[in-house]
VOGU-3710 file (C-alpha; in Angstrom, 3 decimals, decimal comma):
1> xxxxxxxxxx> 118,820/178,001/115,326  118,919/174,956/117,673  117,219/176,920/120,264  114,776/178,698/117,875  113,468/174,753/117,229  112,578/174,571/121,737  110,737/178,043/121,072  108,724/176,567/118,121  104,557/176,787/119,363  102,769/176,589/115,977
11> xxxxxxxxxx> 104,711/174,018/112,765  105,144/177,257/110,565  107,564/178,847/113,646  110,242/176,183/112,382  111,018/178,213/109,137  113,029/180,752/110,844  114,709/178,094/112,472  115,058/176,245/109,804  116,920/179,264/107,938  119,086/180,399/111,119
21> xxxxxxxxxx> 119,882/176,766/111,665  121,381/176,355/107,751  122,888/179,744/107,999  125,639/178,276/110,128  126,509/176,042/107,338  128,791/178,731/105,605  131,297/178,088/108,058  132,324/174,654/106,481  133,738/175,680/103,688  136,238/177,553/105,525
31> xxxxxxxxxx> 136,674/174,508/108,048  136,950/172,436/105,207  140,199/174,708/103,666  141,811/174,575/106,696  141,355/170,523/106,760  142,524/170,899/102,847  145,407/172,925/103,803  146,352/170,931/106,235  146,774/167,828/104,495  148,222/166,585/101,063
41> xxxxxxxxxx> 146,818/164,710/98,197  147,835/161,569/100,065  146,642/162,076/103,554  143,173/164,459/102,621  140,150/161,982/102,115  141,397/160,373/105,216  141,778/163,480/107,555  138,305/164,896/105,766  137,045/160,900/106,747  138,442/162,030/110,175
51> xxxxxxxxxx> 137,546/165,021/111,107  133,951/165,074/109,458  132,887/161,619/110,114  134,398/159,499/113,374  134,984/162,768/115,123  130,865/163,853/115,138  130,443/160,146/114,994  132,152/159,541/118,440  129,890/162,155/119,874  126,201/160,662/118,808
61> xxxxxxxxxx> 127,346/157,505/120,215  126,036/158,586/123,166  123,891/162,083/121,971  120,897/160,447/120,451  120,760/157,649/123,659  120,639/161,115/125,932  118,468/162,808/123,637  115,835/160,163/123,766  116,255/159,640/127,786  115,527/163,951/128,035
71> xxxxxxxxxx> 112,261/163,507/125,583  110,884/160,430/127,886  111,763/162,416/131,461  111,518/166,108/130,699  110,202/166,871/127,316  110,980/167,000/123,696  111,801/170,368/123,623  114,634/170,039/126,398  116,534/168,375/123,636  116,965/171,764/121,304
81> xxxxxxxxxx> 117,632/173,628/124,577  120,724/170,608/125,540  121,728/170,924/121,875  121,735/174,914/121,885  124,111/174,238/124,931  126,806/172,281/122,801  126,763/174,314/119,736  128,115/177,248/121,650  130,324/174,926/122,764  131,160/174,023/119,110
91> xxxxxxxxxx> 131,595/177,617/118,285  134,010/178,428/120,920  136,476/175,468/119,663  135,484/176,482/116,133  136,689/179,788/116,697  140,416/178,760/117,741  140,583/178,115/114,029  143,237/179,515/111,962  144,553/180,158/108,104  147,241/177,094/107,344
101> xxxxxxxxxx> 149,925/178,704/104,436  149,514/176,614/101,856  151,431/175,772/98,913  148,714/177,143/96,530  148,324/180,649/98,971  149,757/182,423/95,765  147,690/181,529/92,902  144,682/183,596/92,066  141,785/182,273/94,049  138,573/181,577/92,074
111> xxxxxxxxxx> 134,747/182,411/92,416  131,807/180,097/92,663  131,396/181,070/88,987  133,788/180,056/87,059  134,072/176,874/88,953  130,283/176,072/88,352  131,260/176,805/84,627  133,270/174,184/84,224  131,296/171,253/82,995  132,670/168,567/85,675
121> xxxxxxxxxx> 131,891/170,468/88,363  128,650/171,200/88,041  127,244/167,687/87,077  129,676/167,190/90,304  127,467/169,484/92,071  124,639/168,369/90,560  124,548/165,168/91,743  125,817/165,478/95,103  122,852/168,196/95,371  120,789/164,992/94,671
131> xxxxxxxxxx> 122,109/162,868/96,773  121,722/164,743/99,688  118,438/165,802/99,180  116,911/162,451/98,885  119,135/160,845/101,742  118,709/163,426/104,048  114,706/163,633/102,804  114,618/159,961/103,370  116,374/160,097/106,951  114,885/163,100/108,884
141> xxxxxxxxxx> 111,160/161,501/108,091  112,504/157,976/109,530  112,001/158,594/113,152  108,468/159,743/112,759  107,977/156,643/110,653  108,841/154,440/113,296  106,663/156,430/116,116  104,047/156,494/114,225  103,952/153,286/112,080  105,112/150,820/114,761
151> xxxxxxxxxx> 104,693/152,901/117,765  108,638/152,819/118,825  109,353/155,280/121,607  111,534/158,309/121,693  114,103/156,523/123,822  114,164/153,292/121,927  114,771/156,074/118,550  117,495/157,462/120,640  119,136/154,326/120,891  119,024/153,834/117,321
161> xxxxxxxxxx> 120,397/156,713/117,047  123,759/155,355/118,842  123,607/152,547/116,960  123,901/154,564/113,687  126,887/156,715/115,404  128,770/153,383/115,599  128,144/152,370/111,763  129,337/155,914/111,326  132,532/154,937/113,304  133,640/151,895/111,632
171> xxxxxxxxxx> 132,719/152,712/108,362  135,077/155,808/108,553  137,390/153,525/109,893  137,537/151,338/107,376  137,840/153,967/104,572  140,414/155,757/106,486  142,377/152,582/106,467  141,969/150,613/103,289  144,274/151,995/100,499  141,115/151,517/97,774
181> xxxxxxxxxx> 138,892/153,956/99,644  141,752/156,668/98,941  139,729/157,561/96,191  137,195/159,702/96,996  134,557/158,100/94,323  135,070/154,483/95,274  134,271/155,576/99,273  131,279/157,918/97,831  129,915/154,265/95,847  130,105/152,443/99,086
191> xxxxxxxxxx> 128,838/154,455/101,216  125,618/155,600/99,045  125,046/151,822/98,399  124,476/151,470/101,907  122,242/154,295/102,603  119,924/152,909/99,721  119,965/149,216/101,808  119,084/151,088/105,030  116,324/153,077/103,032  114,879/149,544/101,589
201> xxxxxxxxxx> 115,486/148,316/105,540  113,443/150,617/106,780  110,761/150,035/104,288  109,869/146,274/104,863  111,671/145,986/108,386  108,934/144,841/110,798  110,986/143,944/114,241  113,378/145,942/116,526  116,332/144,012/114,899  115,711/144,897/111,374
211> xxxxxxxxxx> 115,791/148,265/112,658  118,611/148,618/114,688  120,672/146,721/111,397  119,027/149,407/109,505  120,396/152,423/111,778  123,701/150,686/111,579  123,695/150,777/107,982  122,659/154,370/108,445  125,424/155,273/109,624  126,790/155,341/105,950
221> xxxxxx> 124,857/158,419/104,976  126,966/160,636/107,337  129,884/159,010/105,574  128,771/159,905/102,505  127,644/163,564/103,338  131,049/164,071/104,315
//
């Protein structure tokens, strides 16, 4: 999918991407059992916090800052290409992966049914289908805002990028660490508060430094995804 985006000539070749690129997504639910599995009630939104959010976190520190030197010294498209590189990478770890026993292995698994009939869960799924949606909407179209708005290079966006990996960081930090966060809600309350002040940042942010506070802020929304 990655790769597909480095091919792209013409905007309407990014669909296919687009769809091979969120086809990879079904393998998170299985990554996120074995997480589950792995942990108990006490120990899960902090290994999810973890594994989900300082681990990718740690890598875009210095991703985005790399990214943005390739699109200033090669080209744009060398980025996909360095990116398609990693996720096979990715895939090879990914693929070390195993089935934890659980406590619960016995019990009569579910489907995506009944679980979406149960009233909770779908105005769970609902809103978090919301959430992302404007977040994410609101994100991806921020780094074209900034090139073309204030004219900030792709380096300097790069940068930013880092700078959001580090929110990302101590953010999931924190959570991980402070007993009130243990609840998944009170994290989720935080971190979407924070994504909405980067949002409004962006908006009426006119110098460098409102924007590198905003990308720091950012870093929230990955928190929150997660």
């Amino acid at each position: 999918g990655i790769a597909a985006y480095g091919l792209a000539q013409e905007w309407w070749h990014l669909f296919p991407a687009i769809v091979l690129l969120a086809a990879g997504n079904i393998a998170f639910p299985a990554i996120s059992k074995v997480v589950a599995d792995s942990s108990d009630d006490r120990t899960r939104t902090r290994a999810f916090t973890l594994i989900y959010t300082v681990g990718p976190s740690v890598a875009t520190l210095l991703s985005p800052s790399l990214g943005g030197v390739l699109a200033d010294t090669v080209s744009l498209r060398s980025i996909f290409f360095a990116g398609a590189v990693g996720q096979l990478v990715a895939v090879l770890f990914f693929s070390r992966l195993r089935p934890v026993e659980s406590s619960d292995a016995a019990q009569s698994g579910g489907s995506y049914r009944a679980a979406l009939a149960y009233r909770p869960v779908a105005l769970l799924t609902g809103f978090f289908l919301l959430m992302l949606l404007v977040l994410t909407t609101g994100f991806t179209l921020v780094p074209n805002f900034l090139r073309d708005v204030h004219g900030i290079g792709f380096g300097t966006i790069g940068q930013f990028g880092s700078v959001s990996a580090a929110g990302s960081v101590i953010l999931g930090i924190i959570i991980a660490k402070v007993g009130v966060f243990g609840r998944p809600m009170n994290a989720l309350l935080l971190t979407v508060a924070l994504s909405a002040v980067a949002l409004a940042l962006f908006a009426t942010g006119t110098a460098i430094i409102w924007f590198a506070l905003a990308y720091f802020t950012r870093g929230a929304y990955l928190v929150a995804w997660s």
